[in-house]
C-alpha positions as CSV (number, residue, x, y, z in Angstrom):
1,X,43.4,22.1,-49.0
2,X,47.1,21.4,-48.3
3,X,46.8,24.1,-45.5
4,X,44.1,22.3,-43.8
5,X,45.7,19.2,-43.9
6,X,49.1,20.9,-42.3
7,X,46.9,22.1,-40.2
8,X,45.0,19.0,-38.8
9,X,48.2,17.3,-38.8
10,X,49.3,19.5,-36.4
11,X,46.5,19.6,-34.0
12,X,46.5,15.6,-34.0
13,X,50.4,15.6,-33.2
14,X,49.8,18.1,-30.1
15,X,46.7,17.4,-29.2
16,X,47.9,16.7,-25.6
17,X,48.8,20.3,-25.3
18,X,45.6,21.4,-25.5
19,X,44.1,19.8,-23.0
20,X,43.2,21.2,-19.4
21,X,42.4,19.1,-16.1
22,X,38.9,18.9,-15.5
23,X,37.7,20.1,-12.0
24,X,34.3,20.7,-10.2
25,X,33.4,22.1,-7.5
26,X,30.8,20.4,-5.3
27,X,28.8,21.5,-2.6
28,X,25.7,20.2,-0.8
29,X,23.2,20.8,1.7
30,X,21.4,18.4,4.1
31,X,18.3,18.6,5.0
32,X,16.0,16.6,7.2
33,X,12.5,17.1,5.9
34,X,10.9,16.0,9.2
35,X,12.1,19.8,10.0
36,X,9.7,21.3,7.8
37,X,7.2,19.2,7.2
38,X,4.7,21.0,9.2
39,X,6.0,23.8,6.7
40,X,3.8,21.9,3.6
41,X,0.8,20.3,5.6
42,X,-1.5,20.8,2.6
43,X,-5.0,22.3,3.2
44,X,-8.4,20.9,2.7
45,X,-9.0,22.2,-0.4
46,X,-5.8,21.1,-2.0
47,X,-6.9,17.8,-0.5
48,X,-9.8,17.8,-2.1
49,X,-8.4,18.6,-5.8
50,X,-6.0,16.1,-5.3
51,X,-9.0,13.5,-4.7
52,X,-11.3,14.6,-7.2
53,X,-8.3,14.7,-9.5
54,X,-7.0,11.4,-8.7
55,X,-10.4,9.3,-8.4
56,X,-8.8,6.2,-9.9
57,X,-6.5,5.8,-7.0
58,X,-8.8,5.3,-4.5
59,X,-11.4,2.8,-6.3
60,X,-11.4,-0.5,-3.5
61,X,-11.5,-3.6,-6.2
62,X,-14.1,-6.1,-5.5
63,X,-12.5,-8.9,-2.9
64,X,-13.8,-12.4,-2.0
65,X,-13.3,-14.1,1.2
66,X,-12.9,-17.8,0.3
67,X,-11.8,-21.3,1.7
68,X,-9.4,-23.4,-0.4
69,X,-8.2,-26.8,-0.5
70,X,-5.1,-27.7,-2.1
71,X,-3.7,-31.1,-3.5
72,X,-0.6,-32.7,-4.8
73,X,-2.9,-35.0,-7.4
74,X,-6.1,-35.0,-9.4
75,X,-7.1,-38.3,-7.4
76,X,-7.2,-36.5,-4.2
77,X,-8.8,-33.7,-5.5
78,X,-11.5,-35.7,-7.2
79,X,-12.0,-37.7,-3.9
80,X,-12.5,-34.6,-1.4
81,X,-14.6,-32.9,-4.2
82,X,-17.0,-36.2,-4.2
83,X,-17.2,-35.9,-0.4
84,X,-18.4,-32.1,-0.2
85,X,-20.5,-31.5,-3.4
86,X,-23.6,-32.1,-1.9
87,X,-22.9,-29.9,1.5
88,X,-24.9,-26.1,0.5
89,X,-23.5,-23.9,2.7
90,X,-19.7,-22.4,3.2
91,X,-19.8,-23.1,7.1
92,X,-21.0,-26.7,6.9
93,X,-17.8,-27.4,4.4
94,X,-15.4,-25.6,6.9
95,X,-16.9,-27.7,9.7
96,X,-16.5,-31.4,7.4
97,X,-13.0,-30.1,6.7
98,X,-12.1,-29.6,9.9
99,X,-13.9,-33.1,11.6
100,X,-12.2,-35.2,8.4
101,X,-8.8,-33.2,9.5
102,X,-9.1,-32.2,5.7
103,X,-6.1,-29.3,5.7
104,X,-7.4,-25.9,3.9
105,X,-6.4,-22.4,3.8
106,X,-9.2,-19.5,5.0
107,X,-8.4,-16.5,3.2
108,X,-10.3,-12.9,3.7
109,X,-10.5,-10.0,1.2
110,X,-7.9,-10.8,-1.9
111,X,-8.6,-9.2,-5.4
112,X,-8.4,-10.7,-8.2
113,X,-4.7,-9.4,-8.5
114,X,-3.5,-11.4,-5.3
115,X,-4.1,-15.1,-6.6
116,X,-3.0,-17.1,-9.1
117,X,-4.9,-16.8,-12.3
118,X,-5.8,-20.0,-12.8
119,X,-8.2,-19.9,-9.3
120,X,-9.3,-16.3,-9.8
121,X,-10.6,-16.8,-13.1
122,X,-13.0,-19.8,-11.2
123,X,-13.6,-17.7,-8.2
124,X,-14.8,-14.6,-9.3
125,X,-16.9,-16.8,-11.4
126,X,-18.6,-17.8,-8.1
127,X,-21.7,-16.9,-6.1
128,X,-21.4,-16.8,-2.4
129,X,-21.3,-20.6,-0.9
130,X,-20.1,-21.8,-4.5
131,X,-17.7,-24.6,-4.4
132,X,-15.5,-24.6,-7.9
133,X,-14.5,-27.2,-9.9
134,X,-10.9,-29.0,-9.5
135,X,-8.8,-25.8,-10.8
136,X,-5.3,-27.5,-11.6
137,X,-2.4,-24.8,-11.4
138,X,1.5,-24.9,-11.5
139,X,2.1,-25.7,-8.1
140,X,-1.2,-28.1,-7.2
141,X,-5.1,-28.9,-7.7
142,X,-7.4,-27.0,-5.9
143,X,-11.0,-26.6,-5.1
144,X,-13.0,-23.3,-3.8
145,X,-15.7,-22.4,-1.5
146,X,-16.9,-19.0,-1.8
147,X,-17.8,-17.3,1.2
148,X,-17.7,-13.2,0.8
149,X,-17.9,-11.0,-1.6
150,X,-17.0,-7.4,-1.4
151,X,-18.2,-5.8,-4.3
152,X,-15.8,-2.4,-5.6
153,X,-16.2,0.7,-4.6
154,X,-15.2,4.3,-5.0
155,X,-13.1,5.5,-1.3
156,X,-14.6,8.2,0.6
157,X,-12.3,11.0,1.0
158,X,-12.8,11.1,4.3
159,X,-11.3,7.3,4.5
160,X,-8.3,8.4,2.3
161,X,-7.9,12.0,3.8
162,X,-5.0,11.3,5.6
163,X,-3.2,9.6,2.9
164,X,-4.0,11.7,0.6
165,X,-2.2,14.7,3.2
166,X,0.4,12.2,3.7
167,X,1.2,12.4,-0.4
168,X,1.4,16.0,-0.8
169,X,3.4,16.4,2.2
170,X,6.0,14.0,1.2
C-alpha cells in the first residue's frame, strides 16, 4: 500500500513528463458532385421501390380555395357578416365585396397546415359556398367564404417521378 502511494505520488509530481504533443494529419478531397451525377441516375425500378416504399410522402392533403375578410373589431365583423349572410353563392360575395370596396384576401389551394388554427378548424368545417361564422384569432376577426375544395389524394408516380430521381441522385 505504501508502495502504491510512492508510487502515485510520483506520477502526480511528473506528470508533465509524460505527456506528448498531440498532432493529426489532415487531408481532404473535393469533389463536385455535378461531376458524377449522371454516374447515379437511378433506374426505373429503383424509382419505383422508392415510391411504393415511401407512399406517405406523396399523399396531396385536401386544400380549399377560400375568400376571407379580416377585421380589427367584433363590430365590424358583425356588420359586414349582416350584409352578406343572405348572398348564396361564393361569386356574388366576391362581387358585393368588391362594389362596397370591402378589402379581402383570395386565397387558392392551402391545407389545413398553412392557416391559422383558429380559421382552419371553421373552414374545413365548410361546404363549398359556406360563409363561416366571425372566427376571432390573435391578430384579428375574420369571416370565410368557401369556394374550392380539393379533396386528398395519393400522387401518381408518374407526377413525382422526377423528384423522386432527383432524391436518389442527390
Amino acid at each position: 500500500n505504501n508502495q502504491e502511494s510512492i508510487l502515485s505520488d510520483y506520477y502526480q509530481k511528473n506528470i508533465s513528463n509524460y505527456m506528448s504533443k498531440e498532432a493529426r494529419s489532415l487531408k481532404y478531397v473535393l469533389i463536385n458532385k455535378e461531376n458524377y451525377q449522371n454516374s447515379f441516375v437511378p433506374t426505373d425500378n429503383e424509382i419505383f421501390e422508392y415510391y411504393n416504399n415511401n407512399k406517405d410522402l406523396f399523399l396531396k392533403n385536401e386544400t380549399r380555395s377560400f375568400l376571407q375578410f379580416n377585421f380589427k373589431t367584433l363590430k365590424e365583423a358583425e356588420k359586414i357578416k349582416n350584409k352578406i349572410k343572405n348572398i348564396v353563392t361564393y361569386n356574388d360575395i366576391l362581387l358585393f365585396a368588391e362594389n362596397e370596396k370591402i378589402k379581402f384576401n383570395i386565397f387558392d389551394d392551402l391545407n389545413k397546415n398553412e392557416i391559422l388554427e383558429e380559421i382552419s378548424t371553421s373552414l374545413f368545417s365548410l361546404k363549398i359556398n359556406d360563409q363561416s361564422p366571425i372566427i376571432k384569432s390573435p391578430v384579428a376577426y375574420h369571416l370565410v367564404v368557401l369556394q374550392n375544395i380539393k379533396p386528398s389524394r395519393q400522387l401518381l408516380l408518374e407526377e413525382v417521378k422526377k423528384e423522386i430521381s432527383n432524391n436518389i441522385s442527390e
